[in-house]
PDB file of the backbone (N, CA, C, O) and the ligand in Angstrom, with CONECT records:
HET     ZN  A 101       1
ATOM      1  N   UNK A   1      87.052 120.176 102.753  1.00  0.00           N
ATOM      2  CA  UNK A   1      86.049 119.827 101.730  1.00  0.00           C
ATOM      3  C   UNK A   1      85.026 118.860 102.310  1.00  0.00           C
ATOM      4  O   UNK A   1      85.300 118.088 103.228  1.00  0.00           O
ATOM      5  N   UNK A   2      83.957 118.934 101.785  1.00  0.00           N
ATOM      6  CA  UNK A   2      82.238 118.278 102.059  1.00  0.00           C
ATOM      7  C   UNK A   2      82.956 116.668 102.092  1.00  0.00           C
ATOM      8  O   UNK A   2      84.103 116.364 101.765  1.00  0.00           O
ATOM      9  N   UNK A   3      81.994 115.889 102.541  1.00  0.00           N
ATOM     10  CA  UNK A   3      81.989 114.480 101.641  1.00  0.00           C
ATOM     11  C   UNK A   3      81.112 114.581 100.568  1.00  0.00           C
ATOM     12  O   UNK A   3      81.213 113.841  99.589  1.00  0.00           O
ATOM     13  N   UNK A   4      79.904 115.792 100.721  1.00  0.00           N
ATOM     14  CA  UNK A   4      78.949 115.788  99.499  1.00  0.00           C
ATOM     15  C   UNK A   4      80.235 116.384  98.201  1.00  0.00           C
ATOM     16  O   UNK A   4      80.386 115.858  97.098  1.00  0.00           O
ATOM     17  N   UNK A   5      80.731 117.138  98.537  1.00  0.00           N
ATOM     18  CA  UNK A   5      81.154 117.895  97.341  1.00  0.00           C
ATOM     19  C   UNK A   5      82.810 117.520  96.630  1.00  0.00           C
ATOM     20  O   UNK A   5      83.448 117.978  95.683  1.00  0.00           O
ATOM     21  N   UNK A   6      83.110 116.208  97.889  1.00  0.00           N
ATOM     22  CA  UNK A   6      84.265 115.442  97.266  1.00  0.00           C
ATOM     23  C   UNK A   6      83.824 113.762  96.234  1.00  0.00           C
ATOM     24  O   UNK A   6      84.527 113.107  95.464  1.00  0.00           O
ATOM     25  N   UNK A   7      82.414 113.568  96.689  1.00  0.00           N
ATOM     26  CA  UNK A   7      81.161 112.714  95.703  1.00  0.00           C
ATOM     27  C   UNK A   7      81.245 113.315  94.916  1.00  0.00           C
ATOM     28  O   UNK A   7      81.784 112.519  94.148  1.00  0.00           O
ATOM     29  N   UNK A   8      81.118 114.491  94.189  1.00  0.00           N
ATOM     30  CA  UNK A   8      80.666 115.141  92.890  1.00  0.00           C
ATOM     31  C   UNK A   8      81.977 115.222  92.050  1.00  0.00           C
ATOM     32  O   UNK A   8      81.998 115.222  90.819  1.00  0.00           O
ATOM     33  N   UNK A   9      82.820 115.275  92.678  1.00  0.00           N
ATOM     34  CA  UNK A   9      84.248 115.810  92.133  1.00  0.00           C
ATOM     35  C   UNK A   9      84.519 114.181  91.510  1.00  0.00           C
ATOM     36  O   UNK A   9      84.906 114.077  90.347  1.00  0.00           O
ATOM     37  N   UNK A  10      84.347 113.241  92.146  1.00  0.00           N
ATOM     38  CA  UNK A  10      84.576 112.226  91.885  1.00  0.00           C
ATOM     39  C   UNK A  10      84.093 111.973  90.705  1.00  0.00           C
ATOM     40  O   UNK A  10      84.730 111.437  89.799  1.00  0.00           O
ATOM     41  N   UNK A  11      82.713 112.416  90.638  1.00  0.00           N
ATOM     42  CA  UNK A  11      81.515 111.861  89.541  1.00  0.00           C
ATOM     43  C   UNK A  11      81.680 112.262  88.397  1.00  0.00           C
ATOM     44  O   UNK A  11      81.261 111.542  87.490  1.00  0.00           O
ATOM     45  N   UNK A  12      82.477 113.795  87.999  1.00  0.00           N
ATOM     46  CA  UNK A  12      82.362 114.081  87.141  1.00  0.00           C
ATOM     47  C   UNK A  12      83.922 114.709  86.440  1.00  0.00           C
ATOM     48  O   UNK A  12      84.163 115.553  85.578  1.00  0.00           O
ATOM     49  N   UNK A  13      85.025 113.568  87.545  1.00  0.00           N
ATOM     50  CA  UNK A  13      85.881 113.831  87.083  1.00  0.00           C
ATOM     51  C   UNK A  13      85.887 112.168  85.524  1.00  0.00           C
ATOM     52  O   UNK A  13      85.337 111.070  85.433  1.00  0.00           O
ATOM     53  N   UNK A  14      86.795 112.941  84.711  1.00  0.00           N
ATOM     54  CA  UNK A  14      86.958 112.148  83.593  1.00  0.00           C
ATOM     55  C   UNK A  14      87.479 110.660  84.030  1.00  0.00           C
ATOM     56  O   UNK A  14      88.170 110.477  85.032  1.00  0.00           O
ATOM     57  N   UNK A  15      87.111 109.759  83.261  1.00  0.00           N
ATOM     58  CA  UNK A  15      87.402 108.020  83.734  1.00  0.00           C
ATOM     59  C   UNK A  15      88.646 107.879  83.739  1.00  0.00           C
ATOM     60  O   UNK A  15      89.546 108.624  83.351  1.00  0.00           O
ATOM     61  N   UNK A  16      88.652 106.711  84.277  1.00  0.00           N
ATOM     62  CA  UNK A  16      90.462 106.708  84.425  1.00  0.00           C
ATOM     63  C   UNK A  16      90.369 104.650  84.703  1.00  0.00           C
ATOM     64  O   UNK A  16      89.415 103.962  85.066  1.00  0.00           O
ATOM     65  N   UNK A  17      91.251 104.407  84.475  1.00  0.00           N
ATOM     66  CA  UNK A  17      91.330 102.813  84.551  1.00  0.00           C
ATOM     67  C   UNK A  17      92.307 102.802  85.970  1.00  0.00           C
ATOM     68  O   UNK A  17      93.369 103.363  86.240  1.00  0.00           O
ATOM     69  N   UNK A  18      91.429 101.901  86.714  1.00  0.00           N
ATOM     70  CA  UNK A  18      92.004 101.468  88.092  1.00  0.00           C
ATOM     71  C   UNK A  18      92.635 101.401  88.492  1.00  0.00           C
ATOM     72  O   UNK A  18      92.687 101.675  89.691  1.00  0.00           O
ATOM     73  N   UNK A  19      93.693 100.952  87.750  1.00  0.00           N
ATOM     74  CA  UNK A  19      94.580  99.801  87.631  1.00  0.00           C
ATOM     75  C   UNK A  19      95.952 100.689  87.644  1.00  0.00           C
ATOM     76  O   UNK A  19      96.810 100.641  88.525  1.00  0.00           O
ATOM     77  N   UNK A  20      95.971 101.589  86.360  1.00  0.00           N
ATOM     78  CA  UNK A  20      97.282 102.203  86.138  1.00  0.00           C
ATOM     79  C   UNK A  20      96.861 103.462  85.675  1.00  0.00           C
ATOM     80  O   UNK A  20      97.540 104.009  84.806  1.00  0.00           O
ATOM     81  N   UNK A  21      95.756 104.065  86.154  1.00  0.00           N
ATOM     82  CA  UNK A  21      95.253 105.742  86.182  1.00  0.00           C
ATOM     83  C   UNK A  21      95.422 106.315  84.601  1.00  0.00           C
ATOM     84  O   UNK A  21      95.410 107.527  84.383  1.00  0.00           O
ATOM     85  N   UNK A  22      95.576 105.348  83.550  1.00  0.00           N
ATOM     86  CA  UNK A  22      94.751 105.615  82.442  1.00  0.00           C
ATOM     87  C   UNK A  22      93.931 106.405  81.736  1.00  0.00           C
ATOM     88  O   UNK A  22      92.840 106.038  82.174  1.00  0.00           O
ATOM     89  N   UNK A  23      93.708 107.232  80.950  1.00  0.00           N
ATOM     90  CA  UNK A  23      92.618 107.848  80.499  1.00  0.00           C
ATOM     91  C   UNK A  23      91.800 106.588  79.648  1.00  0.00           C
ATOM     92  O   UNK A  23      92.249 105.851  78.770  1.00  0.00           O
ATOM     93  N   UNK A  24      90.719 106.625  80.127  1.00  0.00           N
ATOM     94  CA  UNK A  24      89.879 106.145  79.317  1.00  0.00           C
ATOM     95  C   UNK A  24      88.646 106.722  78.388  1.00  0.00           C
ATOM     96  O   UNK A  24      87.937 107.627  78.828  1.00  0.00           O
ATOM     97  N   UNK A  25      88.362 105.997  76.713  1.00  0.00           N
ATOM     98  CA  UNK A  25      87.703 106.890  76.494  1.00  0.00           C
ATOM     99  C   UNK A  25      86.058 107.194  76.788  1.00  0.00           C
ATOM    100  O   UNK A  25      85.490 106.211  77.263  1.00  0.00           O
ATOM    101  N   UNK A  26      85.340 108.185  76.622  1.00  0.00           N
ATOM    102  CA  UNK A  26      84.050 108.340  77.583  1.00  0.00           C
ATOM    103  C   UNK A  26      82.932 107.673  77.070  1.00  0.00           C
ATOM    104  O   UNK A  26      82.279 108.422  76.342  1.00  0.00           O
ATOM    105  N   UNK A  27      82.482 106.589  77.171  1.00  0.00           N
ATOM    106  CA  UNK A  27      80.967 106.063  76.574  1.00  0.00           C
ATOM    107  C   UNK A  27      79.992 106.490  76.913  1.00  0.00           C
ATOM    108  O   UNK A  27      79.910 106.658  78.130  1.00  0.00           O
ATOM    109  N   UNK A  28      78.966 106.818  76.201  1.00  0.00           N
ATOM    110  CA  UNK A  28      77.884 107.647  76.664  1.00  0.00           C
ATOM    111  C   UNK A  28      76.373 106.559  77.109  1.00  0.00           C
ATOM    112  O   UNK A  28      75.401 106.698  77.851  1.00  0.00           O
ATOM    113  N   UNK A  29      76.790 105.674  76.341  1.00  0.00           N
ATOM    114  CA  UNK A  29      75.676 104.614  76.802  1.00  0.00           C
ATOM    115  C   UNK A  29      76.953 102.861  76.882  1.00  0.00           C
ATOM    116  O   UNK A  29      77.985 102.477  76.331  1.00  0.00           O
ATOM    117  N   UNK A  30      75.865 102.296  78.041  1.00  0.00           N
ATOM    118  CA  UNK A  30      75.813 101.101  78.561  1.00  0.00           C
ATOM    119  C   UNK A  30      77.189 101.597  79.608  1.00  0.00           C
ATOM    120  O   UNK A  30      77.605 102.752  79.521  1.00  0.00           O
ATOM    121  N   UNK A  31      77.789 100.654  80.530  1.00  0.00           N
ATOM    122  CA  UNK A  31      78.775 100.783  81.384  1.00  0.00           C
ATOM    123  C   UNK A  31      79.965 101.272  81.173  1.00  0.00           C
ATOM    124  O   UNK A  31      80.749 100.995  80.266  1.00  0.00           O
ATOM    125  N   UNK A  32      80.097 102.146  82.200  1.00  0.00           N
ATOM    126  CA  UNK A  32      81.966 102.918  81.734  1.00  0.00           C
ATOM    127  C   UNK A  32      82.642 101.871  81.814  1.00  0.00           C
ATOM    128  O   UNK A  32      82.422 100.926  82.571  1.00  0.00           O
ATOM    129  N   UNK A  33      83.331 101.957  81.196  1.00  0.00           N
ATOM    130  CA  UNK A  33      84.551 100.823  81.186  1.00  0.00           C
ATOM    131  C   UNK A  33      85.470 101.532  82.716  1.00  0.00           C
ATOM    132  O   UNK A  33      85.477 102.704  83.090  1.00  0.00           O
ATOM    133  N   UNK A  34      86.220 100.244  83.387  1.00  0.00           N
ATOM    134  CA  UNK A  34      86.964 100.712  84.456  1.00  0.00           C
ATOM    135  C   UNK A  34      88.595 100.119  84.298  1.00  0.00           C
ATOM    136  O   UNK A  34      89.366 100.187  85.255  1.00  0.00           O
ATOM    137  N   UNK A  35      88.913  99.670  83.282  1.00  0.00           N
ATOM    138  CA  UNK A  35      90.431  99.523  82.990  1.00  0.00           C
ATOM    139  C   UNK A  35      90.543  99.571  81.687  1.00  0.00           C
ATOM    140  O   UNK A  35      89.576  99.451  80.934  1.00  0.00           O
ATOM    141  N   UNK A  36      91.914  99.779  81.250  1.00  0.00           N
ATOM    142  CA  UNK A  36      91.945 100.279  79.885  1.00  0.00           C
ATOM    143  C   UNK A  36      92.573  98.810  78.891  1.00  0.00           C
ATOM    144  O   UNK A  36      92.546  98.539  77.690  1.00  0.00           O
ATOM    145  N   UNK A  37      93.006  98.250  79.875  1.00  0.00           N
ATOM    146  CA  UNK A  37      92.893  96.763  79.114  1.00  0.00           C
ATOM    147  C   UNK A  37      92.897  95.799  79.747  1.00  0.00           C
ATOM    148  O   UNK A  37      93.196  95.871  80.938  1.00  0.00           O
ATOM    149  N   UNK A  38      92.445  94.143  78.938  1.00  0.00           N
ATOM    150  CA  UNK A  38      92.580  93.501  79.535  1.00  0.00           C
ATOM    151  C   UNK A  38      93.879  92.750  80.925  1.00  0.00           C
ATOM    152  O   UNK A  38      93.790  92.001  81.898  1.00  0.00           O
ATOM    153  N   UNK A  39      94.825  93.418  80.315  1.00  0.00           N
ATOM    154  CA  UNK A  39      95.557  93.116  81.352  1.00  0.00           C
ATOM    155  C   UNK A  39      95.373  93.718  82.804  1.00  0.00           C
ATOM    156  O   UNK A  39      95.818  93.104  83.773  1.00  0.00           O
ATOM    157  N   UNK A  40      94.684  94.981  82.954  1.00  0.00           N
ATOM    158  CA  UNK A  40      94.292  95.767  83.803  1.00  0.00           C
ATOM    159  C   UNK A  40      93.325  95.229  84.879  1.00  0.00           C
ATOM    160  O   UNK A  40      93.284  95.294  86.108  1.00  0.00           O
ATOM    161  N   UNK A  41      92.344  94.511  83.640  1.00  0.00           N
ATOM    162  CA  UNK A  41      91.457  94.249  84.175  1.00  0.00           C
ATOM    163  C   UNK A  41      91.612  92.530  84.929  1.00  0.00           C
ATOM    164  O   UNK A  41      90.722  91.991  85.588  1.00  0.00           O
ATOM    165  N   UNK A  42      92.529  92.120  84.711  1.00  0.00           N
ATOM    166  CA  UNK A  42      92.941  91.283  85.562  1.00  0.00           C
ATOM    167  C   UNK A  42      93.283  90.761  86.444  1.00  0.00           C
ATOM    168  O   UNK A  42      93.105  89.735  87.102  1.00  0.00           O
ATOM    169  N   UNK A  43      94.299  92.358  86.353  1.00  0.00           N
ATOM    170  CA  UNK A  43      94.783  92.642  87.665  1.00  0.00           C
ATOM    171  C   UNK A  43      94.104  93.407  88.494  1.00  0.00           C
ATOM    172  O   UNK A  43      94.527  93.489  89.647  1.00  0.00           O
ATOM    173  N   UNK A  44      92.761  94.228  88.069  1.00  0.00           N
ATOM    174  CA  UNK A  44      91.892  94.830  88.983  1.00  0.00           C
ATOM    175  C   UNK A  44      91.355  93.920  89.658  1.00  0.00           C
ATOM    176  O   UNK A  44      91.220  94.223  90.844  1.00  0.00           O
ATOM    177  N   UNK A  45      90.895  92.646  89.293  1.00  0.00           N
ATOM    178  CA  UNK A  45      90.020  91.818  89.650  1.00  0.00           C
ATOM    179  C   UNK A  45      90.395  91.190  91.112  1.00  0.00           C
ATOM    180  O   UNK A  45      89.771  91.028  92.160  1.00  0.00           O
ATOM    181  N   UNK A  46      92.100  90.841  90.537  1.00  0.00           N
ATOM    182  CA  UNK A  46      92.642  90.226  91.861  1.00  0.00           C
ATOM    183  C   UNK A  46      92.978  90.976  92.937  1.00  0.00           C
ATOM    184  O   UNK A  46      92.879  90.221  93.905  1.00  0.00           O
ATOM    185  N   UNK A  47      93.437  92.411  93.418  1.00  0.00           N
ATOM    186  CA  UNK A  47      93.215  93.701  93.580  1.00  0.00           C
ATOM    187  C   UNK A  47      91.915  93.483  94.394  1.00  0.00           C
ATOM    188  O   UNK A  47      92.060  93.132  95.565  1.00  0.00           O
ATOM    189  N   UNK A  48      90.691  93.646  93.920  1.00  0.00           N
ATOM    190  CA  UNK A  48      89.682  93.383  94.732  1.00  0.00           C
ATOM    191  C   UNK A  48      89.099  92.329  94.986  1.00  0.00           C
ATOM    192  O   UNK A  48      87.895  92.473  95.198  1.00  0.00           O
ATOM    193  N   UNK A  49      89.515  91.238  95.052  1.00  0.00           N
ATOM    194  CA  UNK A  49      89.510  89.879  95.591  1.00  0.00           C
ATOM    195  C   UNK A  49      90.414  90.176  96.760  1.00  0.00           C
ATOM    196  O   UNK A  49      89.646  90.184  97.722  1.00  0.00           O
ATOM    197  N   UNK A  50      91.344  90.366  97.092  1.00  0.00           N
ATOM    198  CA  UNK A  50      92.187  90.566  98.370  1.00  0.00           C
ATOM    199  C   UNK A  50      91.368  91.741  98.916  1.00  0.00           C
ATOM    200  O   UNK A  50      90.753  91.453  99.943  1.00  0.00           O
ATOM    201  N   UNK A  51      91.201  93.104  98.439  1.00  0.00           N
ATOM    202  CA  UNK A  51      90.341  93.993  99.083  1.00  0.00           C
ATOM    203  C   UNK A  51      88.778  93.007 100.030  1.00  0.00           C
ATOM    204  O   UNK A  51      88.257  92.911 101.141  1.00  0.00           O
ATOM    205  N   UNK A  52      88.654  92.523  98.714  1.00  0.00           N
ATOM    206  CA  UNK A  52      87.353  92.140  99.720  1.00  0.00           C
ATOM    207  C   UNK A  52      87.641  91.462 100.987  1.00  0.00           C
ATOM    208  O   UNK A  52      87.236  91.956 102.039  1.00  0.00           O
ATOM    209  N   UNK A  53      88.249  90.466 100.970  1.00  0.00           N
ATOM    210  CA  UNK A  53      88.747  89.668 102.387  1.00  0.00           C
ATOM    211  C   UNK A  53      89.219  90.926 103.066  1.00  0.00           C
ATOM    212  O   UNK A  53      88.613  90.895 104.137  1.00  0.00           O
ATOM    213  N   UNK A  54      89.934  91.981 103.051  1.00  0.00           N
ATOM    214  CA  UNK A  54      89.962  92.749 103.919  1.00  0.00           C
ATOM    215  C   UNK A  54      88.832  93.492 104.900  1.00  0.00           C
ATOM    216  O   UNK A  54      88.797  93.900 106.061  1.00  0.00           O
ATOM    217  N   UNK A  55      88.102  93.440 103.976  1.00  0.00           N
ATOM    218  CA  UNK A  55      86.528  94.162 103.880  1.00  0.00           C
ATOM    219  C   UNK A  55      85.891  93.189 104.779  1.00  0.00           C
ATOM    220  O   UNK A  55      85.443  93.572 105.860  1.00  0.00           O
ATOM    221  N   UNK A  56      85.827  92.129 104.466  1.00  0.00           N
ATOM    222  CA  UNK A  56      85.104  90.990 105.309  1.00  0.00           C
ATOM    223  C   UNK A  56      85.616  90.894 106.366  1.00  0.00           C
ATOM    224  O   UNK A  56      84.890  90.633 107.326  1.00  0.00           O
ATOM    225  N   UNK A  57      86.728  91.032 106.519  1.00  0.00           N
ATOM    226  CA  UNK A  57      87.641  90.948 108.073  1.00  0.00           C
ATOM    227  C   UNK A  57      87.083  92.007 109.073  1.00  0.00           C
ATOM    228  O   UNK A  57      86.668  91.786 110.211  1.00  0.00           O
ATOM    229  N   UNK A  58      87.165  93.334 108.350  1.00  0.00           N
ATOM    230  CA  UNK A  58      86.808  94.436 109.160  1.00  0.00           C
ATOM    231  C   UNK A  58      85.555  94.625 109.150  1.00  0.00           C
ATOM    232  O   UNK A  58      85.125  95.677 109.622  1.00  0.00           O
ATOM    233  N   UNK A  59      84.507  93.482 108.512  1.00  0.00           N
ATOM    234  CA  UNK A  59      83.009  93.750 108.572  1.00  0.00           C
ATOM    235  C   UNK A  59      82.868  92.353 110.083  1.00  0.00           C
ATOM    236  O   UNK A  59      81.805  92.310 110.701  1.00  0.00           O
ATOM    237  N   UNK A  60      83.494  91.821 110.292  1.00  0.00           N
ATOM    238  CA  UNK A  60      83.186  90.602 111.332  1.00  0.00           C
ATOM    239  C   UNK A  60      83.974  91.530 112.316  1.00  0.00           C
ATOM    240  O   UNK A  60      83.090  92.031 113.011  1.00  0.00           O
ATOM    241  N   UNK A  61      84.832  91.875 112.611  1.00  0.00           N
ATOM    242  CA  UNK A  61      85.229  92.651 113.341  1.00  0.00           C
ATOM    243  C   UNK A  61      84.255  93.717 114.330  1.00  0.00           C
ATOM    244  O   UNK A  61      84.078  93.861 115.540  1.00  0.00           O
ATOM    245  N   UNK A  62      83.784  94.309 113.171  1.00  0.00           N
ATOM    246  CA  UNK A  62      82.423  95.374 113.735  1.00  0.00           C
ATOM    247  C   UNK A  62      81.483  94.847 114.038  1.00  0.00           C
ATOM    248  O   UNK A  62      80.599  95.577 114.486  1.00  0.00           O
ATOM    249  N   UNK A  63      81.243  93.587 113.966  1.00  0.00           N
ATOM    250  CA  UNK A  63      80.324  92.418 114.009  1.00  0.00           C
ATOM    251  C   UNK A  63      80.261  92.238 115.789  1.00  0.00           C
ATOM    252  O   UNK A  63      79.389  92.199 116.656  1.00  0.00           O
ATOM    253  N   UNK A  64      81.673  92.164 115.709  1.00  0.00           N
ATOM    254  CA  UNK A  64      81.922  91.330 117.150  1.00  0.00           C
ATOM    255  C   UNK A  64      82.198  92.830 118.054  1.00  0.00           C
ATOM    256  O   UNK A  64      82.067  92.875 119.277  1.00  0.00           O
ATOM    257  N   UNK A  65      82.431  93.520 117.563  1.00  0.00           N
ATOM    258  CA  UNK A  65      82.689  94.993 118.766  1.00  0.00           C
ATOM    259  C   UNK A  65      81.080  95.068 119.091  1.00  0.00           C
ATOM    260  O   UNK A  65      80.750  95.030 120.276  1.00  0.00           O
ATOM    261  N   UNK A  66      80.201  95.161 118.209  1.00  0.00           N
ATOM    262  CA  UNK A  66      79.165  95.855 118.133  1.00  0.00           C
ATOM    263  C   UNK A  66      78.297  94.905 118.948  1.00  0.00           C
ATOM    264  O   UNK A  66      77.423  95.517 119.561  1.00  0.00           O
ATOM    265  N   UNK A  67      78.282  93.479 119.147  1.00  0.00           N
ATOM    266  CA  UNK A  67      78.103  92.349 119.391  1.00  0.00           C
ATOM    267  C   UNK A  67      78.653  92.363 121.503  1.00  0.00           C
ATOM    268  O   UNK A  67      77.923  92.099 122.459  1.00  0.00           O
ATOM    269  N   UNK A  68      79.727  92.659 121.505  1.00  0.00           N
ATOM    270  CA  UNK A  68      80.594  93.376 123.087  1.00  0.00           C
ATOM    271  C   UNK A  68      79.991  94.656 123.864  1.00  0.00           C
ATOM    272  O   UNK A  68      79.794  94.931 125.048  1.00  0.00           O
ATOM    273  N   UNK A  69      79.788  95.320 122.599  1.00  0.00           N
ATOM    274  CA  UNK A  69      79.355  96.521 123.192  1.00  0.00           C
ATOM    275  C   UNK A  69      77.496  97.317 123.659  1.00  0.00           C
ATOM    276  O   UNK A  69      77.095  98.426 124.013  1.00  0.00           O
ATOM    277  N   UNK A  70      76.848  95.926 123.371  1.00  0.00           N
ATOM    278  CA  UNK A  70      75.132  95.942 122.742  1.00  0.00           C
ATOM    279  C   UNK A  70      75.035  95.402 124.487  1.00  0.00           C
ATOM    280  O   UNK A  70      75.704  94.552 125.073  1.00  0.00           O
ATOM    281  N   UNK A  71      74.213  96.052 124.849  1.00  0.00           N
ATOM    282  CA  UNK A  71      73.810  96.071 126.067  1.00  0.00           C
ATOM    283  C   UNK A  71      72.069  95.634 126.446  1.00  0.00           C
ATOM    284  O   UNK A  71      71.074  96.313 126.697  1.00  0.00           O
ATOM    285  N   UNK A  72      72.278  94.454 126.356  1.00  0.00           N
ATOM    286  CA  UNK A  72      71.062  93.710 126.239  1.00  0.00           C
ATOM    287  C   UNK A  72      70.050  93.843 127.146  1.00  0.00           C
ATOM    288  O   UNK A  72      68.924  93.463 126.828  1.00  0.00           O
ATOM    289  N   UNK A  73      70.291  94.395 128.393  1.00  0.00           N
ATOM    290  CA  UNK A  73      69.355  94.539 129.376  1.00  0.00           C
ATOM    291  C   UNK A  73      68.207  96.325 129.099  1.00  0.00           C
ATOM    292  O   UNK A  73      67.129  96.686 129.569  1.00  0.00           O
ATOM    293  N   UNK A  74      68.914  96.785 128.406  1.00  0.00           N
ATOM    294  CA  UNK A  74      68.317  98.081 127.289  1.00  0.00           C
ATOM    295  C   UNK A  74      67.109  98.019 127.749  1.00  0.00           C
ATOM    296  O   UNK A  74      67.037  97.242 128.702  1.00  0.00           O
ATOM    297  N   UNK A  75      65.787  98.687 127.372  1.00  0.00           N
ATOM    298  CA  UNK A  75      64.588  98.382 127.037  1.00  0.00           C
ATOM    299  C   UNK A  75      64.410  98.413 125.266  1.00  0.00           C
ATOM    300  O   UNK A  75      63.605  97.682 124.689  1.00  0.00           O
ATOM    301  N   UNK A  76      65.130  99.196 124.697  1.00  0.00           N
ATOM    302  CA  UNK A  76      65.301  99.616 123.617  1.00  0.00           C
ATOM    303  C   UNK A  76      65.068  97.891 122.389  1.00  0.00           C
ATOM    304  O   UNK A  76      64.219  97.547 121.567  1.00  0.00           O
ATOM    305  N   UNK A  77      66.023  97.431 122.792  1.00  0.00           N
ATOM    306  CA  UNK A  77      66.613  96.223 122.641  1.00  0.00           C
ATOM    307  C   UNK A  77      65.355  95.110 122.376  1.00  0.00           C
ATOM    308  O   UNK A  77      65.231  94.443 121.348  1.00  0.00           O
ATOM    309  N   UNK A  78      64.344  95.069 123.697  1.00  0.00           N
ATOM    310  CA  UNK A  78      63.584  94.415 123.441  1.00  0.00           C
ATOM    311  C   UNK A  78      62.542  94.227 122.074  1.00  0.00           C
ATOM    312  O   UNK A  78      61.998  95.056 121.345  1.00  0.00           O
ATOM    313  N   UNK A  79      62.540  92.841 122.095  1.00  0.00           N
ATOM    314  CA  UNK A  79      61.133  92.402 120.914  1.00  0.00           C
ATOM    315  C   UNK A  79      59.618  92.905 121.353  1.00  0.00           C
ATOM    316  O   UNK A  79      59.079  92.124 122.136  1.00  0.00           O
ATOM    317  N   UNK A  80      58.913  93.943 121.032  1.00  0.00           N
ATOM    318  CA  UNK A  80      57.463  94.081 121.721  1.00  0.00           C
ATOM    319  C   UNK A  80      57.071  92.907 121.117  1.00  0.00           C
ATOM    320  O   UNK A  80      55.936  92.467 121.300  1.00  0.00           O
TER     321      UNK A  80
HETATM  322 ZN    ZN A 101      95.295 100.289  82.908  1.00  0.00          ZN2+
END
């Protein structure tokens, strides 16, 4: 399968709460809701509070490969 056509599947599959795969119900205006209760949403929060530090880890990471691997004598590289 695509990555385009596993995006769509995503988009227009029915909501679901994060947290504990939930049906949620469908609002047609202002923001989907993404947990089905507050307790969910609590625990989503902290959930991606640890995600993010992961995220940040592996974004300094690529930081510093990319940083090892940049070959400065390039012409490319240069400031005109
Ligand atoms: Zn839930």
């Amino acid at each position: 399968m695509s990555h385009a056509a596993r995006q769509r599947q995503i988009a227009s599959a029915s909501p679901q709460c994060e947290v504990c795969g939930a049906a949620l119900p469908v609002r047609r205006t202002g923001r989907p809701r993404r947990y089905c209760s507050d307790r969910c949403r609590q625990k989503g929060a902290r959930v991606r509070a640890i995600v993010n530090v992961m995220v940040g880890i592996e974004l300094l990471k690529a930081e510093f490969a990319v940083e090892a691997e940049t070959d400065w004598s390039d012409e490319s590289h240069r400031v005109a």
